[in-house]
N, C-alpha and C positions, 0 to 999 in steps of 0.2 A: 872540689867545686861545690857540692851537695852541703859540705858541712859548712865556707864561707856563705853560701845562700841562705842557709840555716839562719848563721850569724848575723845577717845583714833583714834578715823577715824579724828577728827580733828586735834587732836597731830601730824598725820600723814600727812595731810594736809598740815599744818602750816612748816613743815620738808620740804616737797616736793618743796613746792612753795616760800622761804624765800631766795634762792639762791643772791638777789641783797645783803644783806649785806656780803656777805665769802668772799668775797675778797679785806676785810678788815682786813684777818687774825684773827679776834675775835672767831671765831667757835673752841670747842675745839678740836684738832689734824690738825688743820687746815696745821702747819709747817711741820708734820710729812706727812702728804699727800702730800704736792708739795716739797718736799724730791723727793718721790718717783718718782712725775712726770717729776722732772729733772732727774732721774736717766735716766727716759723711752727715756726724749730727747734726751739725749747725746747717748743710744744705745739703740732702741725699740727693746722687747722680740719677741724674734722668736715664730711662732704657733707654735701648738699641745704637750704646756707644760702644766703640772699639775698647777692649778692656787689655790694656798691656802690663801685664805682672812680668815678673822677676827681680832681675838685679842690678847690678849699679850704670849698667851701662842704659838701661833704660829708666834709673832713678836719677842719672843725671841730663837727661834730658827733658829739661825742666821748660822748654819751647817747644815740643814735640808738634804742640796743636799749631803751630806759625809752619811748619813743614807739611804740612796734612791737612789745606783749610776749607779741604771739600769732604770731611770727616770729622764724627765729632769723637773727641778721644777722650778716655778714662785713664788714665795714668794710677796706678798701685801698686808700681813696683817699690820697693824699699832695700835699702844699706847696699850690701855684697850680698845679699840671700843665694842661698843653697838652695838646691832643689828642697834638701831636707828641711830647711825653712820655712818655704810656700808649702811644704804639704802640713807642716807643723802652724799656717796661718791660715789655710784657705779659706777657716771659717770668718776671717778677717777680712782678707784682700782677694777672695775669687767668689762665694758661697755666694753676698749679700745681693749683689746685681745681677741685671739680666741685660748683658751685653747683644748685641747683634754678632759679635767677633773676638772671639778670645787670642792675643798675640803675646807670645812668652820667648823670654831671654833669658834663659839661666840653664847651668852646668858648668859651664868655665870656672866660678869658683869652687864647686864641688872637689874638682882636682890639685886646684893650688891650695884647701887648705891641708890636704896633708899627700905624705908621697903614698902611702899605704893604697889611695882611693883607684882601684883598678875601673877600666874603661867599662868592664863589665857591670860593677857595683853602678855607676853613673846612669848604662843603660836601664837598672831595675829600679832607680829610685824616679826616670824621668818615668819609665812604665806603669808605676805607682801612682804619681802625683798625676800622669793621665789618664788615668782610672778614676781616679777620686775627685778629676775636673767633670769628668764625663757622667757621676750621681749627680751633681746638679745639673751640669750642663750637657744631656745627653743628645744635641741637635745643634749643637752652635758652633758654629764651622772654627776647629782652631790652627793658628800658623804657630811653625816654629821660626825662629831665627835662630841660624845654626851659630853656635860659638866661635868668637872670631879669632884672629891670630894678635900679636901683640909685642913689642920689644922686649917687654919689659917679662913676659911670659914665653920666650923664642922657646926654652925647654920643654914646657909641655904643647907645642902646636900638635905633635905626631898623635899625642894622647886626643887632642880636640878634636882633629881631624876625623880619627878612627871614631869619636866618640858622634862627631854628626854623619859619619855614613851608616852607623847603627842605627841611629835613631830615624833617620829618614828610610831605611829601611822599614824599620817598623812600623811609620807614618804612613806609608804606601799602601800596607795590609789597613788602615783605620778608614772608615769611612768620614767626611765633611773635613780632610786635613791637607793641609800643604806644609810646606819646607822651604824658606828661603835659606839662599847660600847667601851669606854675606862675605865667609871665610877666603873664597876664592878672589872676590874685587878685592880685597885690604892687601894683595899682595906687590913685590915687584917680580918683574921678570925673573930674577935669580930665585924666588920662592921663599926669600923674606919679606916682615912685615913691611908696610910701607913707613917712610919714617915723620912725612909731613901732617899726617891725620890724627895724631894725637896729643893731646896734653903734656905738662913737663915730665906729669908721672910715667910717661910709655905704656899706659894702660887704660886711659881711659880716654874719649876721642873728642877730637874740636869741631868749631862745625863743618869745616871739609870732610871730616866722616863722617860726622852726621847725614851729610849731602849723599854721599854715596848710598846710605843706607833708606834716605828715603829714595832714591831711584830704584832701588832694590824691592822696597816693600811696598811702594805704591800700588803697582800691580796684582799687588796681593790681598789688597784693603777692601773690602764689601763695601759699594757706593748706599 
């Protein structure tokens, strides 16, 4: 255990401090992130919006602000991002604003890109990238939304599962943080995914999940 933690503080490392080659554009998301950041130049976000990073499930919710319209929303998430992505962009898509609320979705793909990635590993890199949310934004209330379930990913739920009750574990011990479960509404009774709320791909959701997910996170949105 000692010596994978070893191995995974230098992964982090090596993330941190590798910055001279990205702009060369070879990093993966690299185009999808200075996207954004011409979006920022041509009209930088106004404060005290909801700031939602991560991953695709929140990159494709490209209507988010028509679900939430007594909130003003910042959308930055981009591709399939990794945790190990957002911490490898924060100076990008977390660093430049100053949100009233920081809402993140990511880890799910951490585990499906390879099988190697232990639940453990997942919990140190979200523990990371919420640390290095918390130097800029050391007061700014943040939610997690827990990784959800999915058809098209039924093998790794156990792994998601385990990986959001770590992490909401964690989240309890932080101060200004909450934890929605989203994981639990997407199921059926038998404890598979649902099969109506999503896309052809079985992985990414229509707006019937989307619905669920804003009845879920309303509640949790700083008016």
């Amino acid at each position: 255990m000692k010596q994978m933690n070893k191995c995974f503080k230098l992964t982090i490392m090596l993330l941190l401090f590798s910055a001279g080659g990205w702009s060369q554009g070879n990093i993966l998301y690299w185009n999808e992130v200075q996207a954004l950041k011409k979006k920022d130049s041509l009209s930088f976000p106004a404060p005290n919006q909801v700031l939602l990073i991560g991953s695709s499930s929140f990159t494709m919710w490209q209507d988010v602000q028509d679900y939430f319209p007594r909130h003003k929303i910042l959308n930055r998430a981009f591709g399939g991002s990794t945790l190990l992505d957002l911490i490898r962009f924060r100076y990008e898509v977390i660093y430049p604003y100053q949100p009233k609320q920081i809402v993140m979705y990511c880890g799910e793909n951490d585990f499906a890109s390879s099988d190697t990635v232990t639940v453990d590993m997942v919990l140190q890199r979200f523990k990371i990238l919420y640390g290095l949310i918390r130097v800029k934004h050391p007061k700014v209330p943040f939610l997690y939304v827990s990784m959800k379930p999915s058809p098209s990913r039924a093998h790794l739920m156990l792994r998601y599962a385990e990986g959001n009750r770590l992490i909401k574990e964690f989240l309890a011990t932080e101060a200004k943080t909450s934890f929605a479960d989203v994981y639990s509404q997407m199921l059926k009774p038998d404890g598979s995914p649902m099969d109506d709320i999503f896309i052809a791909d079985k992985l990414h959701m229509n707006a019937k999940g989307y619905t669920i997910w804003k009845q879920i996170l309303e509640p949790y949105l700083i008016k």
